[in-house]
N, C-alpha and C positions, 0 to 999 in steps of 0.2 A: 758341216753345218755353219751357219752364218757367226752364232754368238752362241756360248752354252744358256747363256740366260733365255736365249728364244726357243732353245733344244728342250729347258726342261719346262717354258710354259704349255710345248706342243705336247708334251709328255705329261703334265698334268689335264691339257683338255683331252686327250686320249685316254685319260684315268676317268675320265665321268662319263662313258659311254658304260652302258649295261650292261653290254652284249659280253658274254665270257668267251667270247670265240675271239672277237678284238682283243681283250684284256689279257690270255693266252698268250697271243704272237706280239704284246707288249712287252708283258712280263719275260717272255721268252728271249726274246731279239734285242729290244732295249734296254732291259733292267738287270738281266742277267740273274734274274731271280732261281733261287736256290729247285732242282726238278722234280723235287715233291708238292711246291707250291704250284709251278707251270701244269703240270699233271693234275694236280685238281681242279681246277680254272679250263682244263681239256674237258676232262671230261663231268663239267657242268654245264658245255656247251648240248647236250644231251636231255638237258633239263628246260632251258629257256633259251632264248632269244632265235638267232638267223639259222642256225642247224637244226635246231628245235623247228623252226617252220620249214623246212626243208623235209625234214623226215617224217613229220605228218603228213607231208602230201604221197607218202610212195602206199601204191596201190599194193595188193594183195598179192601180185604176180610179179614183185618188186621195181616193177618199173614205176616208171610218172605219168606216163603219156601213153597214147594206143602204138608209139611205133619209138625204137631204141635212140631213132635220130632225130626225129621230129614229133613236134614243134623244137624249134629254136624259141628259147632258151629252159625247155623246160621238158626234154626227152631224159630218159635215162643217161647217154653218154656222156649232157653235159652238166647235168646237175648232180653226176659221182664228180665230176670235174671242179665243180665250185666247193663241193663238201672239202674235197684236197686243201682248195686255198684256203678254205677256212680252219681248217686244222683240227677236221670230224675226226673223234680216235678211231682206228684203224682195226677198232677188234669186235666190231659188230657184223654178224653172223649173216645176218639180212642185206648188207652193204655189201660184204665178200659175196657174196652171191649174185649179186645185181653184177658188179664186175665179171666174176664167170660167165651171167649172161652174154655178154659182151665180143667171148669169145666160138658162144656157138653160130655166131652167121657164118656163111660157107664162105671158102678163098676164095678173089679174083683168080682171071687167069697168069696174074703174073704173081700172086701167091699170098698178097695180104689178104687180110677180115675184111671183107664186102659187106658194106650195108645195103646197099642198093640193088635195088629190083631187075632192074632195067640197063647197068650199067657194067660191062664186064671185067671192068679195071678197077683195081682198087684203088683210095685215096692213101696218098703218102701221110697226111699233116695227120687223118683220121689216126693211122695206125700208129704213129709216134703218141698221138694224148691214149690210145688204149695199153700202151704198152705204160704210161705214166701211171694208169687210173690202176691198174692191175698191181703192179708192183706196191703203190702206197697200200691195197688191201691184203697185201701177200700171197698174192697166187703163186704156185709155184713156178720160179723160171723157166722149167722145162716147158710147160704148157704155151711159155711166150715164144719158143722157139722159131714157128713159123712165123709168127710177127716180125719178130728180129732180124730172123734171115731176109725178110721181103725189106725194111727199111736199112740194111746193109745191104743189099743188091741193089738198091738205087739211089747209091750214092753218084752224085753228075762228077764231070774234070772236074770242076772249081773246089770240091769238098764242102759243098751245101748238099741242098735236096729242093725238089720243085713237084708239083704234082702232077704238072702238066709236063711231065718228062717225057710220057707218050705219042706228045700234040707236040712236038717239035721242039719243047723248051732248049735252049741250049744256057742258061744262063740260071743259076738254083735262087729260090725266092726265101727271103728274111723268116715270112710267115710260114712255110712250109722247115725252114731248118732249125727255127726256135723251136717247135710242135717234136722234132725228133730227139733234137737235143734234149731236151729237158726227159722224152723216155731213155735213150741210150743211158744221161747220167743218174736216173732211178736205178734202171740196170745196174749199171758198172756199182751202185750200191750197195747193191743187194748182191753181187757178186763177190765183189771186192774187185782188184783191179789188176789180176792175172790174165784177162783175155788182151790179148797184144793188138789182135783186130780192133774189138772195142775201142779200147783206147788209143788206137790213130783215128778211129772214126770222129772220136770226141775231138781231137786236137784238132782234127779237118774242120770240121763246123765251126769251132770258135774263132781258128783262122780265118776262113770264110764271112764271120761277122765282124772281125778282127780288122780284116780287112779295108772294108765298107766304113769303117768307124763308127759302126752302127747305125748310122744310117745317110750316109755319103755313097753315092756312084760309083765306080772304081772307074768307069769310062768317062764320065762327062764329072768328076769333082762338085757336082749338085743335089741337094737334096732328094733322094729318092720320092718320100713323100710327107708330107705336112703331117699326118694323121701319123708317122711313129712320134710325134711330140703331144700326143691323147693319148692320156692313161685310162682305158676302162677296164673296172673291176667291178665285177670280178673278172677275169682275164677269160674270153671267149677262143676265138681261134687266131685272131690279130697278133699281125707283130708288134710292139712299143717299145721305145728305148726302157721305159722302165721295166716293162715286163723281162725284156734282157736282161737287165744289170740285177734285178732280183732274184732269177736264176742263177748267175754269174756266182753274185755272193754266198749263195744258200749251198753251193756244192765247190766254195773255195778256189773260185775262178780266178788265179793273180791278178791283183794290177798290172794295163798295159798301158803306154801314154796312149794308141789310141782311144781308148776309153774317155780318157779327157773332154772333147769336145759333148760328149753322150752326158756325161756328168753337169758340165757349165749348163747342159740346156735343164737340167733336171734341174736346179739352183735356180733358175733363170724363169720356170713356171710356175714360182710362188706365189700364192697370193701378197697382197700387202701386209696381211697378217701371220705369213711365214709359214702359212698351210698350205696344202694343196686342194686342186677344184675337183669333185665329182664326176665322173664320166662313164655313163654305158654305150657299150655295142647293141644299137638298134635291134629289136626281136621281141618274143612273145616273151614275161616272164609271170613266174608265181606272184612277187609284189618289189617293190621298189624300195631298196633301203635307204639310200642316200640318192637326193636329186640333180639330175643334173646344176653344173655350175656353180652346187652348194660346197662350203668346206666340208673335205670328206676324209674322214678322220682313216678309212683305210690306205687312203694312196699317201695321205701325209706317213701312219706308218711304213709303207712301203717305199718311199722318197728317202726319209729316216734311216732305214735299217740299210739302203742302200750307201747311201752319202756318208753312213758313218764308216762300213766295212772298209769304202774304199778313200776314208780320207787321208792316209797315209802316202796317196800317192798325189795329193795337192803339191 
């Protein structure tokens, strides 16, 4: 962080937001406030604000929408997805269910959950956020097995993943191995961290993004692409440098110097007032919390809770 006095003005404008699902992952990540206090601030998210509008909108047959995957941004799969980021408690009955839904589409033929009609192959990035969404509601592992095993069988040479591994890929993509990563290290959570498989598979991936410096070439030394330096939140299917180092942090990913570069640019997107800007991924939603461009009190904490984990390694 730049200065503690900027650290705790951004900390007191994040204290005048309503919403208890924000004040939650403050009090939690920032404050270090004692877990009987985080705990009620959780589960007040229930009562008012952005979770509150979220679960009035699920239909009767717990989905949102007429189909699991569509409309974007407002299907069943990814609005269990955003409840995740917001930090909906994990013990509602109607929510574990919707994620069981999840799991009754039929396999592709190479062995993941097929959502698609039409299409005989599964999606890799799908089956890494379904195995994330499941685990945060506690389904049992066993039930993820066949998930698991389809996103370990496709893992590429490099120790990423790409979804278009069928169509010739030879090279694993950002957006496809953050989506797995983030389910493998739910897994190995819920686990613990006895499966030896798992756990080279993890190491594979963060090498792989490791590599890359998060979002450097390994062949040409150049930015992959402009848009991992947009932060939209709530985090859709995209890769971002921050959406990386917020995972990173949240499951005790060490400091590496490549990380470095990934960090200065995070520091480096501040506004002038030592916030960060608002950003969504284009699509249909329920309502707009924060507008684009505006200061957006979630990414500032999500910049926050990142910059501070890893500033020991400035």
């Amino acid at each position: 962080m730049k200065t503690q006095e900027e650290s705790h003005r951004n900390i007191t404008w994040l204290l005048e937001s309503t919403d208890p699902a924000l004040l939650h992952q403050v009090h939690r990540d920032l404050l270090k406030a004692p877990a009987v206090q985080c705990h009620t601030l959780q589960e007040a998210t229930l009562e008012t604000g952005w979770v509150k509008e979220l679960l009035d909108r699920q239909q009767p047959d717990g989905t949102w929408s007429h189909d699991v995957y569509n409309p974007k941004w407002t299907c069943a799969h990814y609005v269990l997805y955003e409840l995740i980021q917001l930090g909906v408690p994990d013990h509602l009955d109607r929510l574990r269910l919707a994620a069981r839904k999840l799991l009754s589409y039929p396999l592709g033929e190479d062995g993941g959950i097929n959502y698609a009609h039409t299409v005989r192959y599964s999606d890799v990035c799908i089956n890494g956020m379904i195995l994330s969404i499941n685990l945060y509601f506690k389904t049992d592992p066993q039930l993820l097995k066949p998930v698991l095993d389809y996103v370990m069988k496709t893992i590429m040479p490099d120790g990423g993943w790409n979804c278009t591994y069928l169509q010739g890929a030879v090279h694993s993509s950002l957006h496809t191995t953050i989506s797995v990563l983030e389910g493998l290290l739910a897994y190995r959570e819920c686990i613990g961290k006895d499966s030896p498989a798992i756990n080279l598979a993890i190491e594979k991936g963060v090498e792989f993004i490791l590599k890359h410096q998060l979002y450097i070439s390994d062949h040409t030394g150049e930015v992959i692409k402009d848009e991992f330096f947009r932060f939209p939140f709530p985090v859709r299917w995209k890769y971002d440098i921050l959406r990386c180092l917020d995972l990173f942090q949240r499951h005790k990913i060490p400091y590496d110097v490549r990380i470095r570069p990934a960090l200065d640019r995070i520091e480096a997107s501040r506004l002038k007032s030592g916030r960060w800007r608002a950003v969504s991924q284009p699509g249909k939603t329920f309502f707009v919390l924060e507008r684009n461009g505006t200061e957006s009190r979630w990414n500032t904490l999500r910049a926050m809770r990142v910059l501070t984990y890893y500033q020991q390694g400035r």
